[in-house]
mmCIF file of the C-alpha atoms, coordinates in Angstrom:
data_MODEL
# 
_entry.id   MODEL 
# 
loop_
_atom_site.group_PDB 
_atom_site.id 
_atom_site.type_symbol 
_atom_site.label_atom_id 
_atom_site.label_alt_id 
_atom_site.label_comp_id 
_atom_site.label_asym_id 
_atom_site.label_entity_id 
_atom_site.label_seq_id 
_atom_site.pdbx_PDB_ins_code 
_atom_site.Cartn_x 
_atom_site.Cartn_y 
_atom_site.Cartn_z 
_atom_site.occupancy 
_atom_site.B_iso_or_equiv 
_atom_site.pdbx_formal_charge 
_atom_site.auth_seq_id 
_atom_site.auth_comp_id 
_atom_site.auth_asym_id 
_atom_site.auth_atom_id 
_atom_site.pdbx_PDB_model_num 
ATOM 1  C CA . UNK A 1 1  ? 93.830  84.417  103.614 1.00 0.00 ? 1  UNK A CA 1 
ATOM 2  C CA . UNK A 1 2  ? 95.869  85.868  106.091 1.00 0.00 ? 2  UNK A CA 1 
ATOM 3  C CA . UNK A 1 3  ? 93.850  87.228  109.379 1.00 0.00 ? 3  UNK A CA 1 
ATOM 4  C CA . UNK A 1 4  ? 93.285  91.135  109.717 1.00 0.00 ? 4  UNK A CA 1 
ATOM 5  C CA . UNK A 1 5  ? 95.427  91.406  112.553 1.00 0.00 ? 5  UNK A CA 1 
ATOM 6  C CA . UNK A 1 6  ? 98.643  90.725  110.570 1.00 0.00 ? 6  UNK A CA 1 
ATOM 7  C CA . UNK A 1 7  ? 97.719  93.707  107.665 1.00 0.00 ? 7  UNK A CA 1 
ATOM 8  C CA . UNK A 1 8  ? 100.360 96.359  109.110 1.00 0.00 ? 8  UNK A CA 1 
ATOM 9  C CA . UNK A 1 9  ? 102.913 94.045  109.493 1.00 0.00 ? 9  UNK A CA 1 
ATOM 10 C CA . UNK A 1 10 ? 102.364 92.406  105.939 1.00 0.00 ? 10 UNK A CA 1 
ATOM 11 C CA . UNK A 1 11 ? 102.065 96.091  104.941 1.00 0.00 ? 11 UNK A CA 1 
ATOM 12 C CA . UNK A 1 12 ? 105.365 96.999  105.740 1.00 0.00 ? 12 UNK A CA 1 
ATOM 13 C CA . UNK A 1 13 ? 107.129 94.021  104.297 1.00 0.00 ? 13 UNK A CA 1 
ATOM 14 C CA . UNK A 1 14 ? 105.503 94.614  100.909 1.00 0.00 ? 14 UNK A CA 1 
ATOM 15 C CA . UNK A 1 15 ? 106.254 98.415  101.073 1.00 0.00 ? 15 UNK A CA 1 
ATOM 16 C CA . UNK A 1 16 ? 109.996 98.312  102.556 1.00 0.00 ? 16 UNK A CA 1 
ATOM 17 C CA . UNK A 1 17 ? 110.416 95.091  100.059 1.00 0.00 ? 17 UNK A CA 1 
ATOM 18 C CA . UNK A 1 18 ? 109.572 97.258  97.376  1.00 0.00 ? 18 UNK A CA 1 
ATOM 19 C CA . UNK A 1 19 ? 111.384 100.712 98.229  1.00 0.00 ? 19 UNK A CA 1 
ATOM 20 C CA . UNK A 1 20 ? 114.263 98.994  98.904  1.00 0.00 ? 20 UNK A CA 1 
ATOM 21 C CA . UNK A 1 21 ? 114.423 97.263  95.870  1.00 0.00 ? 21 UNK A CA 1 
ATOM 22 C CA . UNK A 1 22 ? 114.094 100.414 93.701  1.00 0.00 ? 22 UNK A CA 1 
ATOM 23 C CA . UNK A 1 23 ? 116.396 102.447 95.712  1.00 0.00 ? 23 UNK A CA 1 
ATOM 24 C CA . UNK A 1 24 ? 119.378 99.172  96.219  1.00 0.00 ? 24 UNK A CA 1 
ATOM 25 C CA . UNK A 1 25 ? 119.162 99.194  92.363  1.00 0.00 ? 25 UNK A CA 1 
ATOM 26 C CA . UNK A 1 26 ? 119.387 102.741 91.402  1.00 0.00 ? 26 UNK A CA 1 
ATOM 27 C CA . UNK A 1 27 ? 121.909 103.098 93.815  1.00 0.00 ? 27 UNK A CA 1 
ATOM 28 C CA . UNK A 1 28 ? 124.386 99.808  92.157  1.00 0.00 ? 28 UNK A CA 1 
ATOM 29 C CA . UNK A 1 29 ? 123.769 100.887 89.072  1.00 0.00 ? 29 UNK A CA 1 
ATOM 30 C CA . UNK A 1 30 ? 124.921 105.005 90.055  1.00 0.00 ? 30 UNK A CA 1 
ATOM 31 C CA . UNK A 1 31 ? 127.556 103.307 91.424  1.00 0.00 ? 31 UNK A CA 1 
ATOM 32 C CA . UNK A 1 32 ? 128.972 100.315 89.042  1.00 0.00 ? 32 UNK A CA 1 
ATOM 33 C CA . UNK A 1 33 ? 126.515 100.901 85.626  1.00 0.00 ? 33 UNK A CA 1 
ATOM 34 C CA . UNK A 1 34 ? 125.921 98.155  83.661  1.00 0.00 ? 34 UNK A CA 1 
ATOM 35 C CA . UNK A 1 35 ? 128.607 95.722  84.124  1.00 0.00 ? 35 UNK A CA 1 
ATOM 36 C CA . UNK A 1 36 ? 128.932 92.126  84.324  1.00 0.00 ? 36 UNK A CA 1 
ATOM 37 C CA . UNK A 1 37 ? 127.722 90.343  87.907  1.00 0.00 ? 37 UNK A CA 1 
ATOM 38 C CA . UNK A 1 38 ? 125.787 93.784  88.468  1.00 0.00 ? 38 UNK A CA 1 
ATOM 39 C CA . UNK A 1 39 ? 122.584 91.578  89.346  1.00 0.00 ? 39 UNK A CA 1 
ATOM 40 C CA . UNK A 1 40 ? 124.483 89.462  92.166  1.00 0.00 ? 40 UNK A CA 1 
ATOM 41 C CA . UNK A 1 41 ? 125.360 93.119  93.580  1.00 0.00 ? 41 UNK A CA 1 
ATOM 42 C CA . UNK A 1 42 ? 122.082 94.694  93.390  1.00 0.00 ? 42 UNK A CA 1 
ATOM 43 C CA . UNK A 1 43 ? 120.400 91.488  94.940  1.00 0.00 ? 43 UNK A CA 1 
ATOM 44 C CA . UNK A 1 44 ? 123.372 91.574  97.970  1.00 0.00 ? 44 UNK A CA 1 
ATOM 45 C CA . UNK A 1 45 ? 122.449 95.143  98.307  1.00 0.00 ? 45 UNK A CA 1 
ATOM 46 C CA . UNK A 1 46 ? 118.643 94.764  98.477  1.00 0.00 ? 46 UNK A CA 1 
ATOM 47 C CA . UNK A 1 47 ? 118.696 92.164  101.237 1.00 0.00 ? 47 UNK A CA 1 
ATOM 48 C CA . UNK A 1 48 ? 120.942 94.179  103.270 1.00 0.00 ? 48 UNK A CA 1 
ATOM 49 C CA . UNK A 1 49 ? 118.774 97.164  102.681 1.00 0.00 ? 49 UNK A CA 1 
ATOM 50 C CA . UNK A 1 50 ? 115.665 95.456  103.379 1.00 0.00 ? 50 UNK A CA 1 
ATOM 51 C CA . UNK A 1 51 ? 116.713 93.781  106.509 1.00 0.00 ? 51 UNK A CA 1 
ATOM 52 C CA . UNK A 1 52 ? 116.984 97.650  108.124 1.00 0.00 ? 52 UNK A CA 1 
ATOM 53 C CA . UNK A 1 53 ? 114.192 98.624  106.163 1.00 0.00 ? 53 UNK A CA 1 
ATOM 54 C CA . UNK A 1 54 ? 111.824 96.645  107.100 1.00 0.00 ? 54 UNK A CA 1 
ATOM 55 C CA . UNK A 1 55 ? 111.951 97.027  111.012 1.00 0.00 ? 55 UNK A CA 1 
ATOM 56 C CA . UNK A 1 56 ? 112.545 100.984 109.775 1.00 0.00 ? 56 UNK A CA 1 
ATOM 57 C CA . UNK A 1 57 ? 108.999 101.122 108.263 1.00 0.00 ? 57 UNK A CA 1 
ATOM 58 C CA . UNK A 1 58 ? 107.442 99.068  111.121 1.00 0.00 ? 58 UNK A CA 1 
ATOM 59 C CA . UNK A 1 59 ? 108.233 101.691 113.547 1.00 0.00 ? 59 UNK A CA 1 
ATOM 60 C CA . UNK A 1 60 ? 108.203 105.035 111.184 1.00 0.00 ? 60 UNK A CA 1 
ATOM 61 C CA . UNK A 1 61 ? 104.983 103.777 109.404 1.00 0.00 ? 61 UNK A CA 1 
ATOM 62 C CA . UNK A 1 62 ? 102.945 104.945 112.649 1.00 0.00 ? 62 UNK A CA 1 
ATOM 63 C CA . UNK A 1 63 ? 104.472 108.099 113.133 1.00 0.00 ? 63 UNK A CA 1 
ATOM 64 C CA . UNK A 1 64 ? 103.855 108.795 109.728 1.00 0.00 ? 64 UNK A CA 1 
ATOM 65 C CA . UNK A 1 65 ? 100.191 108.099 109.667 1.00 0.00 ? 65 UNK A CA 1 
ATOM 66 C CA . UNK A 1 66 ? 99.685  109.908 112.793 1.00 0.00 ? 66 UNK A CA 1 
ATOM 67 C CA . UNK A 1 67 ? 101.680 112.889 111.074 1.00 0.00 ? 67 UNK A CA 1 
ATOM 68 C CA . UNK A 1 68 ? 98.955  112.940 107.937 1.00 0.00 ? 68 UNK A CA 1 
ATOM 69 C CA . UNK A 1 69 ? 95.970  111.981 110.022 1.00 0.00 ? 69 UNK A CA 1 
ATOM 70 C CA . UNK A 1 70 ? 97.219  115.759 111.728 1.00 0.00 ? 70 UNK A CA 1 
ATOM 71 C CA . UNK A 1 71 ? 98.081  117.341 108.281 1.00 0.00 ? 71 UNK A CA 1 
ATOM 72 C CA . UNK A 1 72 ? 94.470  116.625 106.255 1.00 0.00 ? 72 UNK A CA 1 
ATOM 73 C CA . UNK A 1 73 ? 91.068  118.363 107.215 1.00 0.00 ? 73 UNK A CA 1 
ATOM 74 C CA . UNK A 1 74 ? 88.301  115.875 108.354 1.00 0.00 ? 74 UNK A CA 1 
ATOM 75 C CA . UNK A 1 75 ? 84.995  115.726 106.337 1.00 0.00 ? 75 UNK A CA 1 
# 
């Protein structure tokens, strides 16, 4: 198992991983459909997205939590 300490961080390499895969693939496939080789672009196009993505979420995801801890009424 991997220690407690390292859950944000693993956190926001699943979730960028993840978003960036769905939106690098929409995006290819808006942009060249269906076509031959269209795998070899969307996988060149999720690395590159992930590798701002993921430093992206590591500094956003705090703001953001801070942003809904503000936004939702405490029990």
């Amino acid at each position: 198992m991997i220690p407690q300490r390292f859950a944000p961080m693993l956190f926001s390499l699943i979730l960028s991983g993840l978003m960036s895969l769905l939106v690098s693939g929409i995006a290819t496939f808006r942009a060249v459909g269906f076509t031959d080789g269209v795998v070899g672009l969307w996988a060149s196009a999720w690395l590159t997205a992930w590798l701002f993505a993921f430093p992206a979420v590591m500094l956003v995801a705090p703001l953001a939590q801070r942003a809904v801890r503000s936004l939702v009424a405490a029990r």
